[in-house]
C-alpha positions in Angstrom: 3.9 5.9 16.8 0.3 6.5 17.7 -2.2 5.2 15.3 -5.3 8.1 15.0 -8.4 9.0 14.5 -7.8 10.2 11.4 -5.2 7.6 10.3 -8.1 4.8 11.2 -10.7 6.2 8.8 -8.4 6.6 6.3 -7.2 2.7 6.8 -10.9 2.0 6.4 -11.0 4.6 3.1 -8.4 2.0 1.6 -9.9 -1.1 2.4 -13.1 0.2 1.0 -11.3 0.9 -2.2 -9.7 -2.5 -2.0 -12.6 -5.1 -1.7 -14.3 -4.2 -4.8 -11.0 -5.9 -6.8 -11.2 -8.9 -4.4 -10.8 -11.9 -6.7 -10.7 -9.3 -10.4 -6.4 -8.9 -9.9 -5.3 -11.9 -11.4 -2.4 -13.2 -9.2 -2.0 -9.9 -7.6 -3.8 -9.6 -4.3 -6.5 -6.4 -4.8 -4.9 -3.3 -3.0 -6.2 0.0 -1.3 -4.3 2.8 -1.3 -4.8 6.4 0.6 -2.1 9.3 0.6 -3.2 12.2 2.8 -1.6 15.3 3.5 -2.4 18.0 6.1 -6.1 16.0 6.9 -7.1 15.9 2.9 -6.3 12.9 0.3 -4.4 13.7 -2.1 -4.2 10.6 -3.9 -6.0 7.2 -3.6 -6.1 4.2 -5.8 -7.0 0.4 -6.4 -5.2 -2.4 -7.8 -6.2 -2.3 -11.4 -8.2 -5.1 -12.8 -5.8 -8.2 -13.7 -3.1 -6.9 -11.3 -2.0 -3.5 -12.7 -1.6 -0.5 -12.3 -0.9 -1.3 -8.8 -2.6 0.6 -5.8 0.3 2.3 -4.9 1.1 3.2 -8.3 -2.7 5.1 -9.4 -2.3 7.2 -5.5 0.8 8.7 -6.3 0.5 9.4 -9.8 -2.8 11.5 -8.6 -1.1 13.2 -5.2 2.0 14.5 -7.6 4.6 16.8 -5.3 2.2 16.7 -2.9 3.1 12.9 -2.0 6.2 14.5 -0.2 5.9 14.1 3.7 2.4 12.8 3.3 1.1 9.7 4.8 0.1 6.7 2.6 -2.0 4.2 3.8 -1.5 0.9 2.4 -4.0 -2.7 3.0 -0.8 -4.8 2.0 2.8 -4.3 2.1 4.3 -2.4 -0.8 6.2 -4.8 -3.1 10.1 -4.6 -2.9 10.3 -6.2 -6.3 7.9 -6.5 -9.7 7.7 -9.3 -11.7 7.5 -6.9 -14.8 11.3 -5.0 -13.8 9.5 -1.8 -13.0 10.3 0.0 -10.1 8.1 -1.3 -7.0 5.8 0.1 -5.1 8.3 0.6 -2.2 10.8 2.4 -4.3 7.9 4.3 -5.6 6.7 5.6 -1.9 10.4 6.3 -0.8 11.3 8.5 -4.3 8.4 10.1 -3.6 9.2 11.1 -0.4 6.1 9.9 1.7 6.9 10.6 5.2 4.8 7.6 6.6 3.7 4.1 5.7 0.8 2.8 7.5 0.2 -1.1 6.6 -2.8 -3.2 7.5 -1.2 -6.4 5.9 1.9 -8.1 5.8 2.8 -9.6 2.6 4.7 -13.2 2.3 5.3 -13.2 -1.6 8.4 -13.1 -2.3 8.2 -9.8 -4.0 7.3 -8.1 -0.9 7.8 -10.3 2.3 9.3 -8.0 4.5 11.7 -6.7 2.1 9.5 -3.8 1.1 9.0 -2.3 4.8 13.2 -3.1 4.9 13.3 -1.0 2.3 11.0 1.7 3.6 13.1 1.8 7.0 16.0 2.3 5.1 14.8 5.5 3.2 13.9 7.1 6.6 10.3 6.5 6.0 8.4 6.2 9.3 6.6 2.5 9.1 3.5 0.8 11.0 2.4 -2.3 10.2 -0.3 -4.3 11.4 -2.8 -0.9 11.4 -6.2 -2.3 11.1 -5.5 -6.2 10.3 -8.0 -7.8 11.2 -10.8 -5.7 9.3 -8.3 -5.7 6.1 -7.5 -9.8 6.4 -10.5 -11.0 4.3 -9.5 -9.0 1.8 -6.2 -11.6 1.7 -8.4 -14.7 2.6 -7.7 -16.2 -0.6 -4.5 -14.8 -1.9 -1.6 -16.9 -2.5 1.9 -15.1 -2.5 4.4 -15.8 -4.5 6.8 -18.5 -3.2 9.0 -18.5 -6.1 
């Protein structure tokens, strides 16, 4: 997949959105969300402060229907699994029928590490990871994933 113009700026939109939470999301690491469709956001979020709502979570509650075939643009991998028992953020993007995923981060928690992408893949949603790292890794300088 070619990464674009337009799929860069809105990478930087959600790293913008999450550096302000940096160290204000409890154990969670801060998150930035974007989900645009046809060139306009639809939805966009942070990690709320203390760890929730997550990113994810505030974007598609605000792009509604119009999440389905978007693109969401995500500074971490969605989580596969929440501590809580409510749906993750990676069954959350795939209901909603987001066409593609575009990652900055990968996440090692156990809640995530690797399994949300996994379960991305598996819903036919179109994946890049790695989409802006290195301007998104400070943002994870500090965060600790969940090894147990």
């Amino acid at each position: 997949m070619s990464i674009t113009p337009e799929d860069l700026a809105a990478m930087r939109r959600a790293i913008a959105l999450a550096a302000p939470g940096v160290g204000a999301t409890g154990e969670n690491p801060s998150v930035g969300c974007v989900i645009l469709k046809d060139g306009q956001v639809v939805g966009e979020g942070a990690t709320g402060a203390g760890g929730r709502p997550h990113a994810e979570e505030v974007a598609l509650a605000m792009a509604g229907d119009r999440a389905a075939g978007a693109t969401a643009y995500v500074t971490l991998e969605p989580c596969a699994e929440r501590s809580s028992g409510a749906p993750s953020c990676s069954e959350l993007l795939a209901a909603a029928r987001i066409g593609r995923v575009l990652v900055a981060c990968e996440d090692a928690s156990v809640l995530a590490g690797g399994h949300g992408a996994s379960r991305l893949r598996a819903a036919g949603v179109t994946l890049q990871l790695g989409v802006l790292a290195d301007e998104a890794a400070a943002l994870y300088a500090a965060y600790t994933p969940r090894a147990h």
